[in-house]
C-alpha positions as CSV (number, residue, x, y, z in Angstrom):
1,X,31.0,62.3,18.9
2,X,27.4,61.0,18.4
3,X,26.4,64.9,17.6
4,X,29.2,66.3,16.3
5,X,29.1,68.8,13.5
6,X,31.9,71.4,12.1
7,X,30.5,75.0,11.2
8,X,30.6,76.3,7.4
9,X,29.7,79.8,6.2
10,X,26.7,79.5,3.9
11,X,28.0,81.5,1.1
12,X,31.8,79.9,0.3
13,X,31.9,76.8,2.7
14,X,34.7,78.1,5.1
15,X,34.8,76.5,8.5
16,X,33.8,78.3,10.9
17,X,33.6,76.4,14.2
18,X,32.5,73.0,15.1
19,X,29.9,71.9,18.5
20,X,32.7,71.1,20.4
21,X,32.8,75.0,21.2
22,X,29.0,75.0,21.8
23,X,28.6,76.6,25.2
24,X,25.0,77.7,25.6
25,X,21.2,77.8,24.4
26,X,20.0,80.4,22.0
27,X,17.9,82.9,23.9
28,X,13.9,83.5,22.7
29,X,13.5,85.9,19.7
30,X,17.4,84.5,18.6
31,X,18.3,82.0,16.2
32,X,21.9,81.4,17.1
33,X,24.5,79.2,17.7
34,X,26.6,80.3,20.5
35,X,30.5,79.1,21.1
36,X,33.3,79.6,23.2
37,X,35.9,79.9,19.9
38,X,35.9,80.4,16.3
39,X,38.6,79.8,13.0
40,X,40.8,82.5,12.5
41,X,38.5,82.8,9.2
42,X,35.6,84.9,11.8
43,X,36.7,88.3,11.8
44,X,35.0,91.5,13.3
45,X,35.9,95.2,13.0
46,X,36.2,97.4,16.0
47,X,33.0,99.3,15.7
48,X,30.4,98.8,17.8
49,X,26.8,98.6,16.1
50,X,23.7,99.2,18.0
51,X,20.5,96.8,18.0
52,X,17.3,98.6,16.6
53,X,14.9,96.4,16.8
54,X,14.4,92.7,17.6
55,X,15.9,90.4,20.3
56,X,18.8,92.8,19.9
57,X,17.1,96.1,20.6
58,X,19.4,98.6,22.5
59,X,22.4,96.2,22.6
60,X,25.8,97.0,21.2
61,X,28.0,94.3,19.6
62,X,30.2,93.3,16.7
63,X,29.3,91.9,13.3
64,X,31.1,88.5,13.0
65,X,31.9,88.2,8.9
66,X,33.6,85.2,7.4
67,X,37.2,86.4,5.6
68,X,37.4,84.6,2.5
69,X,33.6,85.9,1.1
70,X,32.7,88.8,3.7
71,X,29.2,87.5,4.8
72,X,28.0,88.6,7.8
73,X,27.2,85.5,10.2
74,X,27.4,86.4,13.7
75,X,27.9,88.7,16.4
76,X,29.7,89.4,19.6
77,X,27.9,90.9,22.3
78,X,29.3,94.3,23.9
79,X,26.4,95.3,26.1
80,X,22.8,94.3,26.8
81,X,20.0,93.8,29.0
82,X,20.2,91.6,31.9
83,X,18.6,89.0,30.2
84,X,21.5,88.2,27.2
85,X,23.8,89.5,29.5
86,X,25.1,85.5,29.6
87,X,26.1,86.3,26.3
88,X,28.5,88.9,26.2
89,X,31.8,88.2,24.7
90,X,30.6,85.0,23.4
91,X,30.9,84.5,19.5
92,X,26.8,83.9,18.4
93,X,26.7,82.5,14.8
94,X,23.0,83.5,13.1
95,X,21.6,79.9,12.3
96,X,20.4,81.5,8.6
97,X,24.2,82.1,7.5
98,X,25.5,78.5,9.0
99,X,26.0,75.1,7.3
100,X,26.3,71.9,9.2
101,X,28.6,69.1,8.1
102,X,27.8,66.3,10.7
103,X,30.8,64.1,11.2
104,X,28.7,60.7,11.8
105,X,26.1,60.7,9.7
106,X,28.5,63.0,6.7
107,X,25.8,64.9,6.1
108,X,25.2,68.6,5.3
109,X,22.2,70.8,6.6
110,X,20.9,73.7,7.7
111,X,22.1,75.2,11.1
112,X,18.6,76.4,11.9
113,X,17.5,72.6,11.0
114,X,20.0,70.6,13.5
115,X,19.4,70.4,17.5
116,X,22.1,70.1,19.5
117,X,22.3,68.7,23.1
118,X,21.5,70.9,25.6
119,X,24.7,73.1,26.7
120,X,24.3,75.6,29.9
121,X,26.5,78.2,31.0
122,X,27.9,78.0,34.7
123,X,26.7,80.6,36.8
């Protein structure tokens, strides 16, 4: 309870998620939040899209987008190297579109601004 926080999109406040779904640690070159489940306001389309460049490069995944104002703030990973392959199927919200509410202290801030306790995946 100490850390826990309830996901918003940046651009109409929606919820999102909360930590209590956090299930892993964002990989180098990422900035994401990764949980197990999301609100029924996530949505995703059933194309694929195909990293170009970046952390992502040659992975294919789905664009996460909040329903009420369409932002895009996440992904779901389809395919990838075997080093995100811990990943895949897992909803990864990009810190930059996320807003925090923390329950305890009732603040808001910036995803990319807020450490959360370490989470690991099991094997």
């Amino acid at each position: 309870p100490e850390e826990c926080a309830v996901f918003h999109c940046r651009g109409c406040w929606t919820v999102l998620g909360d930590s209590l779904q956090l299930c892993g640690q964002e990989p180098p070159g990422l900035s994401v939040l990764i949980c197990f489940k999301v609100t029924s306001d996530v949505t995703w389309d059933d194309s694929l899209l195909v990293g170009l460049e970046g952390a992502l490069l040659g992975c294919a995944y789905y664009l996460l987008s909040c329903r009420s104002c369409g932002l895009a703030v996440g992904f779901i990973l389809y395919s990838s190297g075997s080093d995100l392959a811990y990943l895949r199927d897992l909803f990864c919200f990009f810190k930059d579109s996320i807003m925090c509410y923390l329950l305890k202290s009732q603040m808001i801030i910036e995803a990319s601004k807020v450490n959360f306790p370490a989470v690991t995946l099991k094997e």
